[in-house]
N, C-alpha and C positions, 0 to 999 in steps of 0.2 A: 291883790288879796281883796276880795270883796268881802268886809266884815257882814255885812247885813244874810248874806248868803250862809256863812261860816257860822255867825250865830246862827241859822235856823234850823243846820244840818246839827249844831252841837244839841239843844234843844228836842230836838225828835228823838237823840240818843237817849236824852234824859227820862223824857215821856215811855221810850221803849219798852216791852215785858222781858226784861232779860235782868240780869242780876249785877251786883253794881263791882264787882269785877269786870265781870262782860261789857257793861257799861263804860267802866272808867278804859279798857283796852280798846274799845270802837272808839273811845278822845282820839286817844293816843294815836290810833291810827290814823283819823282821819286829817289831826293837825299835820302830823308827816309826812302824809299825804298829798293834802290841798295848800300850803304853805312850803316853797318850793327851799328855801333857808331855815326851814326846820327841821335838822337833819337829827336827830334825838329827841324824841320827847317822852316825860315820864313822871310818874307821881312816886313822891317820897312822901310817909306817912311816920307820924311820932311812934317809939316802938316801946310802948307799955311806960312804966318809969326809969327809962334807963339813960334818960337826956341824950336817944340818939334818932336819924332817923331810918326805917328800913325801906329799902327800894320796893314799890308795889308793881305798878302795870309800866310800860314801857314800851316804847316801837323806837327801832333802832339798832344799832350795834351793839350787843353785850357790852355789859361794865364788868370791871371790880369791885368798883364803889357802890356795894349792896346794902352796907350798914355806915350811916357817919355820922359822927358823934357831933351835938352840938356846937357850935361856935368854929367848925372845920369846915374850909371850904366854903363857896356862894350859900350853897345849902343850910351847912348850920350854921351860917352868920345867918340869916333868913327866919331859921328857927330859934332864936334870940331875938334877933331885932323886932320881929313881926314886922316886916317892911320889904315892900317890892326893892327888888335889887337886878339891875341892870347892869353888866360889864362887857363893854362894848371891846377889850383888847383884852384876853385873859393872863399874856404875860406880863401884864401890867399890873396884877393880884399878887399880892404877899402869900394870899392867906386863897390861893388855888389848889383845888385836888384835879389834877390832871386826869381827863376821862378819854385822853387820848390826842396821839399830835395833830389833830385834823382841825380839833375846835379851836375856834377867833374869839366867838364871843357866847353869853350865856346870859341868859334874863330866868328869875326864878318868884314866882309868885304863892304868897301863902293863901292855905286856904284856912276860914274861919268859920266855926259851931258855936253857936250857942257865945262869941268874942275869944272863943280860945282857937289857939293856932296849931290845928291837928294835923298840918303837912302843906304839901305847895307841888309845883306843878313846875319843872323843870325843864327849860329847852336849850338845846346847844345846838350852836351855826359853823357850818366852816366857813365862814364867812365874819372877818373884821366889822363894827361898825354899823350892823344893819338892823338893829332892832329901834323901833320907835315908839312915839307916844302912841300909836295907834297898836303896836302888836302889845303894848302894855294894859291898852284898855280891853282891848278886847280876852285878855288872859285874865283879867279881872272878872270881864264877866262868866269865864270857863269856869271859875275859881267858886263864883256864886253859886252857880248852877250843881258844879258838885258836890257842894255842901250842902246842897237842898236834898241832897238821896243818901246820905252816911247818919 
């Protein structure tokens, strides 16, 4: 994974004249893409006041998990805590919404406006164990970037 690459391709997305749907689906794609253990990826967004959150863009396999209620799951423990959350063995989670027998592991990053925590950016591995301090930073800076267009 060459971050310096990855961020520049993310970056052009941002810059793009295209709409930030279209925007936020070229991430999606391109993380699942260029990142060969990112086998899901996808933005959940807070959905009005209803303390849950609703699935937005996504590359990947269909879910079920289109709406999920805070404190449920990686995701709304995420959307509570406001904190990067990595889980590197998923049946190793109490408190997991199975998005299918394939995924090992999932890291979930919020994204911040203005300090408030309007959604996060979710990836699932079929692969045990592989996410790092490096796919964390760099989803940090995903995180940044598309907060700077919402």
């Amino acid at each position: 994974m060459n971050i310096k690459v990855l961020q520049q391709n993310i970056d052009k997305i941002i810059i793009a004249e295209n709409s930030v749907d279209n925007k936020l689906q070229e991430i999606c794609n391109t993380l699942k893409n260029s990142i060969s253990y990112y086998n899901w990826v996808g933005f959940y967004f807070n959905h009005e006041n209803k303390k849950e959150l609703k699935l937005a863009q996504y590359a990947g396999e269909e879910t079920e998990h289109t709406i999920i209620p805070f404190g449920k799951g990686i995701c709304g423990q995420v959307a509570v805590s406001n904190e990067n959350f990595v889980v590197q063995d998923v049946s190793e989670q109490d408190n997991y919404i199975s998005c299918g027998w394939k995924v090992k592991s999932e890291i979930v990053i919020p994204i911040f406006v203005n300090g408030n925590n309007i959604g996060q950016i979710d990836i699932d591995s079929h692969s045990a164990n592989i996410f790092t301090e490096k796919d964390e930073q760099f989803l940090e800076y995903v995180c940044k970037k598309v907060a700077s267009i919402l």
